[in-house]
N, C-alpha and C positions, 0 to 999 in steps of 0.2 A: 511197893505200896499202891501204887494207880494198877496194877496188874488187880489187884484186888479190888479195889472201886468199879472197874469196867462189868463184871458181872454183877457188881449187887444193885448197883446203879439200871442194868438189863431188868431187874425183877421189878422194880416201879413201874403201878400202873399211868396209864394214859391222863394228863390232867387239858383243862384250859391254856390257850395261850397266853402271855402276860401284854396287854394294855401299855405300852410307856408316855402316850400323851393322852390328854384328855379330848382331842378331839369328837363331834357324834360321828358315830359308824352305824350302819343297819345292819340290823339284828343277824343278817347272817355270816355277816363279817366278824360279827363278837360268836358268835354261837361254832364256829369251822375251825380250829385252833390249825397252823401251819404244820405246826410239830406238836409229838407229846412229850412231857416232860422227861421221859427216861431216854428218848432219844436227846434231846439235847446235853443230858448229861453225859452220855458216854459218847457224842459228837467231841463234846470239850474236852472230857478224858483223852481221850484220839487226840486232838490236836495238841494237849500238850504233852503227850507222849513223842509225837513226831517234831514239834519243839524244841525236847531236849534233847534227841537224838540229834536232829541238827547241830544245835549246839553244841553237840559231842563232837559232831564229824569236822564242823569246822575250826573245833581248840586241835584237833587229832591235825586237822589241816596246817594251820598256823605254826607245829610245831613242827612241821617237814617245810616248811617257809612254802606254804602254798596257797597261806590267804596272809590279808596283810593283818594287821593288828588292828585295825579298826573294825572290818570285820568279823574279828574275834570276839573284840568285847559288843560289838552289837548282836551276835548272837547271844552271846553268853548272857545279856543283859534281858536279852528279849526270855528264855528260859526261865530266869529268874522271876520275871513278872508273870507268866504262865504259872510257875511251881506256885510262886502266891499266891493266886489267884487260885489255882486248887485246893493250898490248904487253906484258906478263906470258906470256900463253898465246903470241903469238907467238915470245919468245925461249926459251921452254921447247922451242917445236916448232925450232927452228932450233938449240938445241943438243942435241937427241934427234937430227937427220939429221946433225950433224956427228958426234956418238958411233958413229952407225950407219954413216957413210961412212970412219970411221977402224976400223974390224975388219977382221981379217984374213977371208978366203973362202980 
C-alpha cells in the first residue's frame, strides 16, 4: 500500500510551508518554504516504510533470541504509531479529493 503512496504523493505540486506558532517572522521567512509539500510527504512515506522494516528485522530478531523482548515490543510499538499515522494522513488526503471532486465548476 505505501509502495503506492510514494509515487502519487511524487506528483504533488510545490506548496507553502506550514506556520505552527504564531510568532511575527519577516516576510521572507514566511514567503521561502523549507520544503515543499510532496517532499515531505514521501519523506514520511520513507520513514515509515524503514519503520516497519525495522520493526520486522527486530520481531525476526527476538525470535532467534537476539534482541530482548523489550526491544521487540518497542519496535513493534513504534511501527504501529508510524502505520497510524499514515493511515491518518492517507484518509485525510482521500477525503480532501472527495470534498474537492463533489464542488460544482
Amino acid at each position: 500500500m505505501l509502495d503506492q503512496i510514494v509515487p502519487a504523493v511524487s506528483r504533488v505540486g510545490p506548496s507553502t510551508a506550514v506556520q505552527a506558532d504564531t510568532t511575527i517572522r519577516s516576510a521572507s521567512a514566511v514567503t521561502e518554504p523549507s520544503e515543499d509539500f510532496a517532499s515531505m510527504l514521501t519523506r514520511m512515506a520513507s520513514n515509515t516504510v524503514d519503520t516497519l522494516k525495522s520493526a520486522e528485522a527486530t520481531s525476526v530478531a527476538g525470535i532467534t533470541d537476539k534482541a530482548s523482548v523489550q526491544q521487540v515490543v518497542e519496535s513493534v510499538m513504534a511501527a504501529e504509531q508510524s502505520l497510524q499515522t499514515a493511515l491518518a494522513v492517507r484518509d485525510k488526503v482521500v477525503a480532501a479529493y472527495m470534498e474537492i471532486s463533489r464542488m460544482a465548476i
